[in-house]
C-alpha positions, 0 to 999 in steps of 0.5 A: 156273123151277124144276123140282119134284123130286117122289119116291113113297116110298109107291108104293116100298113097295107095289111092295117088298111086291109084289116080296116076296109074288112070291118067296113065292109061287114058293118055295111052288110050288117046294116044295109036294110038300114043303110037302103032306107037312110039313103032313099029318105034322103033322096026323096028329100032333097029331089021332092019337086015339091019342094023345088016348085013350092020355094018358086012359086 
């Protein structure tokens, strides 16, 4: 009698992916203050009329 050697590299990768969105998503809480900030000086930055009108004229 033999016994089959069954392996699920597939269920492997989904719980690798799993594991990798998890650590994403604890970095993002961890820095969100920073990450807020980063993202509205970014903002303000590309969308200044300022800068749009000041280029033009």
């Amino acid at each position: 009698m033999q016994i089959a050697n069954v392996s699920n590299k597939r269920g492997m990768g989904t719980v690798e992916i799993v594991i990798i969105i998890a650590v994403l998503v604890a970095l993002a809480l961890i820095f969100r203050e920073g990450l807020t900030r980063y993202a509205s000086n970014v903002m303000n930055y590309v969308f200044d009329e300022g800068r749009v009108t000041g280029a033009f004229g």
